[in-house]
LOSE-32971 format. One record per residue (C-alpha): x, y, z; chain. Coordinates in Angstrom, 2 decimals. Example, Ala and Ser with C-alpha at 12.3 -4.5 7.8 and 13.67 -1.06 7.14 Angstrom:
BEGIN
SITE | 12.30 | -4.50 | 7.80 | A
SITE | 13.67 | -1.06 | 7.14 | A
REM end
This chain:
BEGIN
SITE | 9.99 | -84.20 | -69.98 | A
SITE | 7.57 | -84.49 | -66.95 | A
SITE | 6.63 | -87.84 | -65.75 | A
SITE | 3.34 | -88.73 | -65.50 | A
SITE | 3.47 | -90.98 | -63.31 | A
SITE | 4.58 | -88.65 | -60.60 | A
SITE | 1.68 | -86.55 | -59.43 | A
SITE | 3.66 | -83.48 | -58.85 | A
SITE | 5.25 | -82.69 | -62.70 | A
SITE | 5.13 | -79.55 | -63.45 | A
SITE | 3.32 | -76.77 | -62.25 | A
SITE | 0.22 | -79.49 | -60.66 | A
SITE | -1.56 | -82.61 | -60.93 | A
SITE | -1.33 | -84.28 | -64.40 | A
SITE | -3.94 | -85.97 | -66.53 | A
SITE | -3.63 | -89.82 | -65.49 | A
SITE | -2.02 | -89.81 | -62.12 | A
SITE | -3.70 | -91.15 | -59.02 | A
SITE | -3.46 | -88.05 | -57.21 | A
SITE | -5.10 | -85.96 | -60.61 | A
SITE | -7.91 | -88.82 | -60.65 | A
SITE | -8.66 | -87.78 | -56.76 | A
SITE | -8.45 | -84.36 | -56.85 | A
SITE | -11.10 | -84.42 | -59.79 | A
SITE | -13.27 | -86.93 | -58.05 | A
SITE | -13.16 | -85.53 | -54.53 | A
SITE | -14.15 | -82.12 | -56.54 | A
SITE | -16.63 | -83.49 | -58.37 | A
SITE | -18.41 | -84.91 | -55.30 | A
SITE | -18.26 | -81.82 | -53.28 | A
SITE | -20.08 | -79.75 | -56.52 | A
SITE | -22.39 | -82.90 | -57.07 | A
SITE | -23.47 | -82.20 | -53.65 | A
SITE | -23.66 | -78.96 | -53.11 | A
SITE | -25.91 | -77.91 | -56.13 | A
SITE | -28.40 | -81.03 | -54.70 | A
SITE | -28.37 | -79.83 | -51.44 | A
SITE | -29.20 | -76.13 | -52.46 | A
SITE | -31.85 | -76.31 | -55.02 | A
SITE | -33.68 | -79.46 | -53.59 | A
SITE | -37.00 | -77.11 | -52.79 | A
SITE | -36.64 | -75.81 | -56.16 | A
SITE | -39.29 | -78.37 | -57.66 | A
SITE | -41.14 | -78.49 | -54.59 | A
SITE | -42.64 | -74.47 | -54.41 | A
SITE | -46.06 | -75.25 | -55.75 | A
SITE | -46.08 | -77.70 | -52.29 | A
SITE | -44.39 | -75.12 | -50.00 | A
SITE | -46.79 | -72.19 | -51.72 | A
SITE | -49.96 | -74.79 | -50.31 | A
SITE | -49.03 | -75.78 | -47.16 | A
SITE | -47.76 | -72.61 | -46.00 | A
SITE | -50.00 | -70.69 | -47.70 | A
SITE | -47.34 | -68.22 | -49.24 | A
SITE | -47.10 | -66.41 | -52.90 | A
SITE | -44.98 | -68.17 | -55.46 | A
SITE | -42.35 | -65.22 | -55.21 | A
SITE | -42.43 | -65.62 | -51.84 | A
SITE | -41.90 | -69.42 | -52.09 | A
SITE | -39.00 | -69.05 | -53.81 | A
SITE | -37.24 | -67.18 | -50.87 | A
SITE | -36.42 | -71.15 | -49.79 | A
SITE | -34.13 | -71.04 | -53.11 | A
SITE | -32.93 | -67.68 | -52.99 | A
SITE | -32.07 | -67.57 | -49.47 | A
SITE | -29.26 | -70.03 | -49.68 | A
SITE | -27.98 | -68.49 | -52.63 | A
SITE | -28.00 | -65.06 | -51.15 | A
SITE | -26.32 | -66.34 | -47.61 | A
SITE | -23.77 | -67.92 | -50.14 | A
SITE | -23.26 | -64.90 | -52.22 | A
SITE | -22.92 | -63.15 | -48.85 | A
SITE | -20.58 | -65.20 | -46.94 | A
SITE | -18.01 | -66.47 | -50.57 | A
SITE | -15.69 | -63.30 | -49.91 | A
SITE | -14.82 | -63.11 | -46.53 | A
SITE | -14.34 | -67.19 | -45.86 | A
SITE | -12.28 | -67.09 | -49.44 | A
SITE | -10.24 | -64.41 | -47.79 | A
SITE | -10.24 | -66.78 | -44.66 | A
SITE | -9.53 | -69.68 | -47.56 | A
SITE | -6.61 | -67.52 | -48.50 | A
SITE | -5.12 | -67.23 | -45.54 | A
SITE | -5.35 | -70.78 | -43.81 | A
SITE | -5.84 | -73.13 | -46.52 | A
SITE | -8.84 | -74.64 | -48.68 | A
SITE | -9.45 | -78.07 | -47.48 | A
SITE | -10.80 | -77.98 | -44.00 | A
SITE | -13.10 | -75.20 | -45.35 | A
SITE | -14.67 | -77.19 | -47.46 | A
SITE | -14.62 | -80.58 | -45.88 | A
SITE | -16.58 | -78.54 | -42.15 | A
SITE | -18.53 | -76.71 | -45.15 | A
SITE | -19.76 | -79.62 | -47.02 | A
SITE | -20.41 | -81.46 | -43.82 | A
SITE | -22.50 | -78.70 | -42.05 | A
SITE | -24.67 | -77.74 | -45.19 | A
SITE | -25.62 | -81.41 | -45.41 | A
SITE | -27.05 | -81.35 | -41.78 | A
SITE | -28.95 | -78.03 | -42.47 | A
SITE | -30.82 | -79.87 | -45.26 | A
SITE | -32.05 | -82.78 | -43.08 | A
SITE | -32.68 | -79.61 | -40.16 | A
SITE | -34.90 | -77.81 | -43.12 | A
SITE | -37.07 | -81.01 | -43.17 | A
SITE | -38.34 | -80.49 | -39.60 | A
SITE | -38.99 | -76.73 | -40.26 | A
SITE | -42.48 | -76.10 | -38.77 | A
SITE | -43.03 | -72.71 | -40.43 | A
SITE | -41.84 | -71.22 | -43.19 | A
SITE | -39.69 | -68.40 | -41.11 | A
SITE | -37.66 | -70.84 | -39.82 | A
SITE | -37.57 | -73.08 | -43.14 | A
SITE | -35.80 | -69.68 | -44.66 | A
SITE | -33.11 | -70.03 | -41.38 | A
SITE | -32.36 | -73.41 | -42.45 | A
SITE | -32.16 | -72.51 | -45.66 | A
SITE | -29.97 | -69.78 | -45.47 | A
SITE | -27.58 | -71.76 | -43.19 | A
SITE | -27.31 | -74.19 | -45.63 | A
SITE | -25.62 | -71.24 | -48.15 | A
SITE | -23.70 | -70.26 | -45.70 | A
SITE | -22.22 | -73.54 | -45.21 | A
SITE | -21.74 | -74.01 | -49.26 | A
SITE | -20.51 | -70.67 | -49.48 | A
SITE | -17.12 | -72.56 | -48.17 | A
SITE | -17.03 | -74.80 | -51.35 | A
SITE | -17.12 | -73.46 | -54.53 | A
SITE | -14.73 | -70.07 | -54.15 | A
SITE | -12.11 | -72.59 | -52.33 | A
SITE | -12.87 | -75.54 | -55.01 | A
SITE | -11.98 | -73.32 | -58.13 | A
SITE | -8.98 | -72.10 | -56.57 | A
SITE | -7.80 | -75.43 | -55.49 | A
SITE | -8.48 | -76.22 | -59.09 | A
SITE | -6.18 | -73.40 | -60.16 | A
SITE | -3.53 | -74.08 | -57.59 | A
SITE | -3.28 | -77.64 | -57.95 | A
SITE | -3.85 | -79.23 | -61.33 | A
SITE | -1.21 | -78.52 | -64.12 | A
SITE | -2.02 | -75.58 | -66.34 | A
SITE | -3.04 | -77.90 | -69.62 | A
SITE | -5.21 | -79.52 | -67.69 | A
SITE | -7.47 | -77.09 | -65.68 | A
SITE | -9.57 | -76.83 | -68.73 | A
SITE | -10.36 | -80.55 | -68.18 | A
SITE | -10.92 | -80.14 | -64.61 | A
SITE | -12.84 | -77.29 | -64.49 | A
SITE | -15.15 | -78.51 | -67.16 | A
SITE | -15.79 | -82.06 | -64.95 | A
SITE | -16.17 | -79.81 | -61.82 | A
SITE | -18.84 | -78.02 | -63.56 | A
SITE | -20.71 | -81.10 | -65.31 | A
SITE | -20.25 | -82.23 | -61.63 | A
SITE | -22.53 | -79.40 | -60.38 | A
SITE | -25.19 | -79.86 | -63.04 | A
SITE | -25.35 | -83.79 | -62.67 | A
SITE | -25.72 | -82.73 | -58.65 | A
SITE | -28.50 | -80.01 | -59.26 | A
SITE | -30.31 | -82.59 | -62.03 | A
SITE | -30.38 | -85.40 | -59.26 | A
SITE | -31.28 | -83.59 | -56.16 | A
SITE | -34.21 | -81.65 | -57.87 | A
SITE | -35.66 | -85.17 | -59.09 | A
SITE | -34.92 | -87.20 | -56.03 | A
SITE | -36.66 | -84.19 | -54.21 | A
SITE | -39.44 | -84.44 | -56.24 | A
SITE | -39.90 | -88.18 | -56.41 | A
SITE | -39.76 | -88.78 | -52.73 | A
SITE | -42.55 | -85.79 | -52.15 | A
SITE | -44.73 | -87.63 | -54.65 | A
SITE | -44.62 | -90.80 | -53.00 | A
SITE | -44.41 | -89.00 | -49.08 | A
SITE | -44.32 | -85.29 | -48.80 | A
SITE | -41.93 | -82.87 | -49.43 | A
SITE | -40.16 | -83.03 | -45.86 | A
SITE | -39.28 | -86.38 | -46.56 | A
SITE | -37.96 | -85.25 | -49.56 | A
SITE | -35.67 | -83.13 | -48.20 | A
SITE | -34.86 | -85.27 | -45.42 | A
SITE | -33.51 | -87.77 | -47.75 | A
SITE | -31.38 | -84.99 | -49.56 | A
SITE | -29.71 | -84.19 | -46.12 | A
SITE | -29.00 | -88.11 | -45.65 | A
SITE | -27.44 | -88.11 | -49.02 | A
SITE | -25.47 | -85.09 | -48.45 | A
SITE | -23.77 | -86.32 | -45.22 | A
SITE | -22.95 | -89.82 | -46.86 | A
SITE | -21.01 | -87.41 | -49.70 | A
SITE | -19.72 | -85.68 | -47.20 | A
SITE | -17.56 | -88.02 | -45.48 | A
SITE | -16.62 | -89.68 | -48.77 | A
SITE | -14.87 | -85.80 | -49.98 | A
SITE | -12.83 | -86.21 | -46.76 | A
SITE | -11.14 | -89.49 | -47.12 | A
SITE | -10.77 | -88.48 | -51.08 | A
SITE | -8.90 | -84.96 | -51.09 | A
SITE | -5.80 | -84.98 | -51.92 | A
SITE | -3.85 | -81.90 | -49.56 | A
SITE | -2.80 | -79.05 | -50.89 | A
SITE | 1.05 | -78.50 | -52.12 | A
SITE | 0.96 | -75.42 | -54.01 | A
SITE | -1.04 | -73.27 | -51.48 | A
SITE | 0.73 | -69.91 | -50.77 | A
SITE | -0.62 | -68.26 | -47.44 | A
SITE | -2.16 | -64.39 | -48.64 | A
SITE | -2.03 | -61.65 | -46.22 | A
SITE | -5.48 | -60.53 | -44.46 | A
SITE | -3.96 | -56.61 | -43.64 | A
SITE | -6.22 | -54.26 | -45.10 | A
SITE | -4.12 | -52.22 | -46.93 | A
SITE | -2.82 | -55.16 | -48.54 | A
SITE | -6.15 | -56.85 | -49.54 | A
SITE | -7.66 | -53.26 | -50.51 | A
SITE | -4.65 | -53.06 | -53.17 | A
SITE | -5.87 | -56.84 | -54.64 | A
SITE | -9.50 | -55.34 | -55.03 | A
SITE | -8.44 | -52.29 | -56.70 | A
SITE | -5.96 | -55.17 | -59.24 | A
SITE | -9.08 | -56.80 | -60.08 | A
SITE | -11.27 | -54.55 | -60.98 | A
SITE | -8.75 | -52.85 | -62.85 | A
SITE | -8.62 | -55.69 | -64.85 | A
SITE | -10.06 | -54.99 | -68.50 | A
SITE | -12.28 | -58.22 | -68.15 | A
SITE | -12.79 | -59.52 | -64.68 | A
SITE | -15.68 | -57.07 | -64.20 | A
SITE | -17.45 | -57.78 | -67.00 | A
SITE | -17.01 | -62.08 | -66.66 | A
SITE | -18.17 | -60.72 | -63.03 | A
SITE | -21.56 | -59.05 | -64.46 | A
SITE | -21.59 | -61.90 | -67.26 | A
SITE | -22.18 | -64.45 | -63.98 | A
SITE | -25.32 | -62.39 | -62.30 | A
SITE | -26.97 | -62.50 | -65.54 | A
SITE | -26.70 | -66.10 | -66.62 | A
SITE | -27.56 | -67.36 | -63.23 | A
SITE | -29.87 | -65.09 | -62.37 | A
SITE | -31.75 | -66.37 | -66.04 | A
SITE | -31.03 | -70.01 | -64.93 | A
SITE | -32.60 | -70.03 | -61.61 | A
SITE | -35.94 | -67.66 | -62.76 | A
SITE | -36.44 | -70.03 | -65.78 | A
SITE | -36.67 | -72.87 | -63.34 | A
SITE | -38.29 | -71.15 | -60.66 | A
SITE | -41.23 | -70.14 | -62.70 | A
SITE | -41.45 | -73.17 | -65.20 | A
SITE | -42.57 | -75.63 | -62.28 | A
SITE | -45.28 | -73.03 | -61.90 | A
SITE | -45.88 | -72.89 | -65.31 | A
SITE | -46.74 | -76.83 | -65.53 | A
SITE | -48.49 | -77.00 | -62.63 | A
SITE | -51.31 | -75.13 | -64.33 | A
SITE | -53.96 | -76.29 | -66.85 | A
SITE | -53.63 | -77.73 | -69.56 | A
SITE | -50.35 | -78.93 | -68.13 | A
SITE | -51.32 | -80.07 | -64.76 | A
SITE | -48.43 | -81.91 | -63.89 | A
SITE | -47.53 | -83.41 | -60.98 | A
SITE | -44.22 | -82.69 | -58.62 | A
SITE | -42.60 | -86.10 | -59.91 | A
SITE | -43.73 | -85.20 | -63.70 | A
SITE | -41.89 | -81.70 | -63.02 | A
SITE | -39.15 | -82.93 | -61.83 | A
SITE | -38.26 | -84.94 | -64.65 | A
SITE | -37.75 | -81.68 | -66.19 | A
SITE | -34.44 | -81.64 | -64.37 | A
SITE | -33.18 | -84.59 | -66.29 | A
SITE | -32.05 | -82.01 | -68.92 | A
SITE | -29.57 | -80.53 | -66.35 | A
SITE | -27.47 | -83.79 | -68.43 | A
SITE | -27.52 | -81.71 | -71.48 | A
SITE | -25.72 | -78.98 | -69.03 | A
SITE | -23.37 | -81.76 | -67.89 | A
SITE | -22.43 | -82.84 | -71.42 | A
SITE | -22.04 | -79.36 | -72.34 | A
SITE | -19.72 | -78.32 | -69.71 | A
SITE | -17.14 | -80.97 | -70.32 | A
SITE | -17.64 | -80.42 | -73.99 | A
SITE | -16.61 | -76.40 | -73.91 | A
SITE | -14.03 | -77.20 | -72.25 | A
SITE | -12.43 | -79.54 | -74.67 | A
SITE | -13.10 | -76.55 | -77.10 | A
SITE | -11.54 | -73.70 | -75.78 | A
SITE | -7.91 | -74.09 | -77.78 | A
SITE | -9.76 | -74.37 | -80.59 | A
SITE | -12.71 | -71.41 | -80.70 | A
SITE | -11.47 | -69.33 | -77.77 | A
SITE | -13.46 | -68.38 | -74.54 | A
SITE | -15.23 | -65.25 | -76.36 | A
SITE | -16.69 | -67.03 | -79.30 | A
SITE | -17.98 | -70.08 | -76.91 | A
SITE | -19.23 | -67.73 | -74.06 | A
SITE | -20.86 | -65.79 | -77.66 | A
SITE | -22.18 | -68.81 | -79.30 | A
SITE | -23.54 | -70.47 | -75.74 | A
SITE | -25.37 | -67.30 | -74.82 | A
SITE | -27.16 | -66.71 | -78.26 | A
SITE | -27.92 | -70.26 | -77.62 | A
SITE | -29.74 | -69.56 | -74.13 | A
SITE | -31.39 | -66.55 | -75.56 | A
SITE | -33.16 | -69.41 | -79.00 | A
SITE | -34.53 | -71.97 | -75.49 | A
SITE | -35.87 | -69.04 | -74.01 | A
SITE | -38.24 | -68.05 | -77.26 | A
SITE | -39.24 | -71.11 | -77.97 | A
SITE | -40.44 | -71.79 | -74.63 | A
SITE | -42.61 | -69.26 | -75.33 | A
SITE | -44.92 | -72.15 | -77.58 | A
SITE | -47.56 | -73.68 | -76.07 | A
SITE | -46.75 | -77.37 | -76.70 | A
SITE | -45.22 | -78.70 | -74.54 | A
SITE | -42.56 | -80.84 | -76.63 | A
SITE | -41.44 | -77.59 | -77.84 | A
SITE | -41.16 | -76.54 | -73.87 | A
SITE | -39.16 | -79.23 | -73.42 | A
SITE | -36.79 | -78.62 | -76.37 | A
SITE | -36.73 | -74.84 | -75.57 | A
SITE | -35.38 | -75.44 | -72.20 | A
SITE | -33.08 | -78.31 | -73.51 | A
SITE | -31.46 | -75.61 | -75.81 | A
SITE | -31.12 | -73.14 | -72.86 | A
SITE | -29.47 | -75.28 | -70.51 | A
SITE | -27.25 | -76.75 | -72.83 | A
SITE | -25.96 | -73.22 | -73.52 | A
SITE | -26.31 | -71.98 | -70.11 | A
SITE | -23.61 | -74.53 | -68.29 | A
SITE | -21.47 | -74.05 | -71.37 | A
SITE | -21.12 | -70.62 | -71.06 | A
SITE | -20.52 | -70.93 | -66.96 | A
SITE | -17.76 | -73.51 | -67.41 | A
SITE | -16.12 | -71.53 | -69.72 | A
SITE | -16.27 | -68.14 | -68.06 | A
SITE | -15.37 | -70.05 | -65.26 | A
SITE | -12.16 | -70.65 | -66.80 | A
SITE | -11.78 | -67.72 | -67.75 | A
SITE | -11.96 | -66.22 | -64.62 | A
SITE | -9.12 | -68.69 | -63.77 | A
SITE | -6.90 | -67.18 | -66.25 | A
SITE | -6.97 | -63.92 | -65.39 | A
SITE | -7.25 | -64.27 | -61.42 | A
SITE | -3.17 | -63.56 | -60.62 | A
SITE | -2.33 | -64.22 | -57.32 | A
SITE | -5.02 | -63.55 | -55.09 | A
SITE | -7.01 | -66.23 | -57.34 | A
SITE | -9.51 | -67.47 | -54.02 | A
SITE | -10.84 | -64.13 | -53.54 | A
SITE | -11.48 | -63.92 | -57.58 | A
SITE | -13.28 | -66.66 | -57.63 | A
SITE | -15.24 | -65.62 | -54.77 | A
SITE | -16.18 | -62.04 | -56.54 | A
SITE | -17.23 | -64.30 | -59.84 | A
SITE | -19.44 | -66.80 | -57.99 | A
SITE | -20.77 | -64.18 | -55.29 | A
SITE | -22.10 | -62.54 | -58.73 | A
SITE | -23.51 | -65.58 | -59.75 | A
SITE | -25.43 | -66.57 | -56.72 | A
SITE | -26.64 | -62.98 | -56.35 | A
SITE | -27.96 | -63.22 | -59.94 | A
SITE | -29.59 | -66.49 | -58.89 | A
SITE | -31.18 | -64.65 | -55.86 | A
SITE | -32.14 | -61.42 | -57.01 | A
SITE | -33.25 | -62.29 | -60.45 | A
SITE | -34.68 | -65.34 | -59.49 | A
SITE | -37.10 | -63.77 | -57.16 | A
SITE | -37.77 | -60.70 | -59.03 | A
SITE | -38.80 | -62.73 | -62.07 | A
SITE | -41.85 | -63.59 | -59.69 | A
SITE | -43.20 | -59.71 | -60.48 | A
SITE | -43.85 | -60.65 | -64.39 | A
SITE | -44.96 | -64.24 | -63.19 | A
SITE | -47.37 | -63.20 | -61.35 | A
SITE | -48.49 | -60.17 | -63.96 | A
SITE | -47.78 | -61.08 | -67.66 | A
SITE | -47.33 | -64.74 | -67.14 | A
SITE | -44.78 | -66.58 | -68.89 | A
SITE | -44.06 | -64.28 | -71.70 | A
SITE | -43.77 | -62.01 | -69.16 | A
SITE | -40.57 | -64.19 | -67.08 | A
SITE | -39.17 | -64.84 | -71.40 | A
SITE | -38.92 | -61.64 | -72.45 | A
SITE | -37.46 | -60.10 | -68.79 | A
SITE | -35.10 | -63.57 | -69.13 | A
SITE | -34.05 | -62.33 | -72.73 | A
SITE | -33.21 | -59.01 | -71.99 | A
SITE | -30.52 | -60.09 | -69.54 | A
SITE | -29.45 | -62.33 | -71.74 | A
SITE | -29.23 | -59.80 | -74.31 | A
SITE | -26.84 | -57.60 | -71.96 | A
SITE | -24.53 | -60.80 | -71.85 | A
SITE | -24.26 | -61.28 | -75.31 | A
SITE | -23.15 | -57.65 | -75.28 | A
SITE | -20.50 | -58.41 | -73.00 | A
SITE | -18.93 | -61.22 | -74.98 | A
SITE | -18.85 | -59.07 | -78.11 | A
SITE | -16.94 | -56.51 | -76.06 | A
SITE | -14.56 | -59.05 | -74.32 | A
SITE | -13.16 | -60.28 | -77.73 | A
SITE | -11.52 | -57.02 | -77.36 | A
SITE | -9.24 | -58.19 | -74.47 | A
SITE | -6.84 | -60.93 | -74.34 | A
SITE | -8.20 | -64.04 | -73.19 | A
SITE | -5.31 | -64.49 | -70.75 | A
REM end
């Protein structure tokens, strides 16, 4: 019988040891701070699109170029990640993308804004891919559920408070010293997630030879559902991030007319996400990862339509609905990624989360060409036909084995 008071039973950390309760915090705190630290000009593009006198699609490059830097850079430093280890990755990481947020603050055109922006990805890109395999590597095997699911209520609880503490420091200053105060924040985190991580004692050094690593690729995407969990990511994100892209826009105009504090509220619902996370994750024995992901993405595609009202309770509860179903269905392909990642499991969960922050760049941005021509039914119904193609994919993944 394993002892659970020894933080090694088993295959990994076990519910209710010390070392389980550290791992999970240190993890949480590192996603907590990276989803603050990359979406903290999110709420603020109707302020960057007046004082630098740019397009709202072209605002949102100060989103999308962190999350294409980090889609960029999550394979090669998860091969790296492989190879030496996943803790000092992510500790320097962490560190450096805080200081790039308080160095985006000082930007004194929008050029080099992008540069600091896109050095902050890079930074992050260390994080997540080396997180989820930690995850996998080092918590017990009835209990990465668990994990994963705080780990990913941990990343909307981060993106809910740095989009509102963003927003409520530009309304009272401006929006540098909005991000300014992010970067302080960050770099506080920071040094907490290195005294707090446990080190790694299931780590098993992967090879970097080419032939080698070529032969992993051609494993995974033989795989009869990494691909598609792979495609399943782009989309979601890619919805997530043009929803909120273009709703700040949205309310900014009559008869709306809100404010950058009043639209940042908005991003109190990302607790809906958090709930839902943790909550999927309790779930998965029960339903299985094909009927959640199924359930959760019909449930982004109902927000979507009826954000399409004009009231804006309903707007609210649309995008309540939508984000509840959105983090759901990320934890728990998350997870499922997990499952089916084998051996080489840090450069799987690079390939899944360089998906999703390509979806969040490229569709986030390109939802600015039906913005900016059919309005907001224009962003729903591009937003619903992606979401469409995912709920395609989870009707053909119930044809696999979840494992």
């Amino acid at each position: 019988m394993n002892n659970p008071n020894h933080p090694e039973t088993g295959m990994g950390l076990q519910v209710g040891t010390k070392e389980f309760r550290r791992a999970n915090l240190a993890l949480a705190i590192g996603g907590f701070t990276c989803f603050a630290l990359l979406y903290g000009t999110q709420p603020l593009l109707p302020q960057l699109t007046h004082d630098f006198g740019v397009s709202p699609g072209t605002a949102s490059l100060s989103v999308s170029a962190g999350t294409a830097a980090m889609a960029l850079l999550l394979i090669p430093l998860s091969l790296i990640a492989d190879r030496y280890g996943r803790e000092r990755l992510m500790k320097f990481g962490l560190l450096g993308a805080a200081v790039f947020a308080f160095v985006s603050a000082l930007a004194p055109d929008f050029f080099l804004l992008l540069l600091c922006r896109a050095g902050l990805g890079v930074c992050i890109a260390s994080v997540p891919a080396a997180a989820m395999a930690y995850l996998g590597e080092e918590i017990a095997i009835d209990a990465r559920g668990r994990a994963m699911g705080i780990y990913i209520a941990a990343n909307a609880l981060g993106g809910m408070f740095g989009r509102i503490l963003a927003a409520l420091v530009t309304e009272w200053l401006n929006w540098r010293y909005g991000l300014a105060f992010l970067g302080l924040v960050g770099i506080g985190a920071a040094l907490i997630f290195w005294r707090l991580l446990p080190p790694a004692r299931h780590f098993t050094s992967r090879s970097l030879q080419p032939r080698l690593l070529l032969a992993d690729v051609r494993r995974i995407y033989a795989d009869p559902g990494l691909p598609w969990l792979f495609l399943t990511a782009f989309l979601i994100m890619g919805v997530f991030v043009g929803l909120y892209n273009y709703l700040g826009f949205r309310l900014n105009l009559p008869p709306y007319s809100l404010g950058p504090a009043a639209i940042g509220s908005m991003f109190l619902l990302y607790a809906v996400g958090s709930m839902s996370s943790a909550w999927a994750g309790h779930l998965v024995d029960r339903l299985g990862r094909r009927l959640i992901v199924l359930m959760m993405s019909i449930c982004m595609a109902v927000g979507i339509v009826v954000t399409m009202n004009a009231s804006l309770p309903l707007i609210i509860l649309g995008v309540a609905i939508f984000t509840f179903g959105y983090f759901a269905a990320h934890a728990i392909a998350s997870g499922w990624v997990g499952g089916r990642a084998g051996p080489r499991r840090g450069l799987v969960s690079a390939l899944y989360l360089s998906s999703y922050y390509l979806g969040g760049s490229v569709i986030g941005s390109a939802t600015g060409w039906p913005w900016s021509y059919a309005g907001w039914p224009g962003v729903a119904i591009t937003l619903l036909v992606c979401i469409g193609t995912v709920i395609a994919i989870a009707i053909y993944l119930g044809r696999i084995t979840e494992h």
